[in-house]
C-alpha positions as CSV (number, residue, x, y, z in Angstrom):
1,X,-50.6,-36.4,-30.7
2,X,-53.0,-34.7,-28.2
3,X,-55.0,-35.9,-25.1
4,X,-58.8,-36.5,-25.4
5,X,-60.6,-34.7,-22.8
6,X,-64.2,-34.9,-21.3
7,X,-66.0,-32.0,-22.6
8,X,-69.6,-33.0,-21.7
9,X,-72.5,-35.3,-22.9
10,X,-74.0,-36.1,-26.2
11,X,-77.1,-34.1,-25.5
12,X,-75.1,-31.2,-24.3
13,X,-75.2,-30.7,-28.0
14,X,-78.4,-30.6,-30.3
15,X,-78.2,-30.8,-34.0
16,X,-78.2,-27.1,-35.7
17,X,-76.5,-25.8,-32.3
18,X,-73.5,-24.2,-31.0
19,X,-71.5,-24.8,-28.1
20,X,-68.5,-23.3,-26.1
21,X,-66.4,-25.2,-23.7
22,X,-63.3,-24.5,-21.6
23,X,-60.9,-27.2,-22.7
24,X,-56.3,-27.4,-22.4
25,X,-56.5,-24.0,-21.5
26,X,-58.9,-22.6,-24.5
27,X,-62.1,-21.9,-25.7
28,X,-63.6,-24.2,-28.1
29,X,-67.0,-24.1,-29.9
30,X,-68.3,-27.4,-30.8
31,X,-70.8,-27.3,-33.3
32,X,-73.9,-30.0,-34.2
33,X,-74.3,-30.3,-38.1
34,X,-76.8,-32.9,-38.8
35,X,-75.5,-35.3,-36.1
36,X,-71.9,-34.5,-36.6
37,X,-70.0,-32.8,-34.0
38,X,-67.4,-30.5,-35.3
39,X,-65.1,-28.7,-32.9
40,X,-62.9,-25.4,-33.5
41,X,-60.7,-22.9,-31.7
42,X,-63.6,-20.1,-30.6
43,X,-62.4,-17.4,-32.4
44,X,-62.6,-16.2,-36.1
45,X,-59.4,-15.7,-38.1
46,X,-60.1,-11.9,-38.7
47,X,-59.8,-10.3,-35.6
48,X,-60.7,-13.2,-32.6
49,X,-64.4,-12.4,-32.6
50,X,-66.1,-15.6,-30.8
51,X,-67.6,-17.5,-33.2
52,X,-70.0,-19.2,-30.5
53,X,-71.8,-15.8,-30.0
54,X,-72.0,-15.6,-33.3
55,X,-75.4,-16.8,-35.9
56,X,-75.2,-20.5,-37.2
57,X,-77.5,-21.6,-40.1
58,X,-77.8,-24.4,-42.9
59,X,-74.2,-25.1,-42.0
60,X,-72.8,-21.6,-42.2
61,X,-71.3,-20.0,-38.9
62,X,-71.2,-16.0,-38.9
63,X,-68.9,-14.3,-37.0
64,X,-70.8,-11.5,-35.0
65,X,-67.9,-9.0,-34.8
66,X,-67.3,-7.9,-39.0
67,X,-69.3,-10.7,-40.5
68,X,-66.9,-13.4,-41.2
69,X,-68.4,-16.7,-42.7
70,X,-67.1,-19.9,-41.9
71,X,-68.2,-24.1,-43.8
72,X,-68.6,-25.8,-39.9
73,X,-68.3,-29.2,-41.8
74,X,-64.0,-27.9,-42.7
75,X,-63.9,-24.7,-41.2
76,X,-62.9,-23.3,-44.8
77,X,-63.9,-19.5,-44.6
78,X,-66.3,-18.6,-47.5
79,X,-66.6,-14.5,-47.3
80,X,-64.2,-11.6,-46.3
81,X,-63.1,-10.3,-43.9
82,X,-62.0,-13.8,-42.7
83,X,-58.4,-14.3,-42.4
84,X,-58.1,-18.1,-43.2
85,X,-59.2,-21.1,-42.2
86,X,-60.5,-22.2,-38.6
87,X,-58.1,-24.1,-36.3
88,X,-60.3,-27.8,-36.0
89,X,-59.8,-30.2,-32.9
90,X,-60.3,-34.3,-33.3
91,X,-64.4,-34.7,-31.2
92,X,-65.7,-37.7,-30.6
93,X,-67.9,-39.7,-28.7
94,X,-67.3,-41.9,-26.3
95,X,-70.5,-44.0,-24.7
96,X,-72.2,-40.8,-24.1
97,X,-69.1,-38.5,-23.6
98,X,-68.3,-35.8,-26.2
99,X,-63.8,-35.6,-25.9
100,X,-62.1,-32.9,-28.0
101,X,-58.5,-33.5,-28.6
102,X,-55.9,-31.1,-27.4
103,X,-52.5,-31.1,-29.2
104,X,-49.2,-29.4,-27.7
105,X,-49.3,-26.5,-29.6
């Protein structure tokens, strides 16, 4: 089981938006759907293109590089080119902390 690390404050965050943080030695893009924080390596399974530069709508990220799209509630890809489905990370809140769970991978 991984650590829980400080990645910022609830407001860091707002609902619809997109976020990338340094975290255990990787990127991660934590993402705001309707209040619930989701958090995912930041990189899409095609080729590594970061999804955090990429568009985010109605709960659909799109990966800037070939067009990739990703469900941010699961991280299930739902259109080519993607190459499977997003590596997710345990977020939570914590009084006013957002922590994103690193494993030993």
């Amino acid at each position: 089981m991984g650590a829980w690390i400080k990645v910022g404050s609830i407001g860091d965050v707002g609902v619809g938006r997109a976020r990338c943080v340094r975290v255990g030695g990787r990127k991660v893009v934590i993402f705001n759907e309707d209040g619930r924080l989701h958090a995912y390596n930041d990189y899409c399974t095609h080729v590594g293109g970061p999804l955090s530069q990429g568009s985010y709508e109605n709960g659909i990220v799109t990966c800037l590089w070939h067009g990739a799209q990703f469900r941010v509630v699961d991280g299930e890809p739902i259109s080519p080119p993607a190459g499977g489905k997003l590596r997710s990370h345990g977020v939570r809140v914590t009084g006013k902390s957002v922590e994103i769970q690193i494993g030993d991978e």
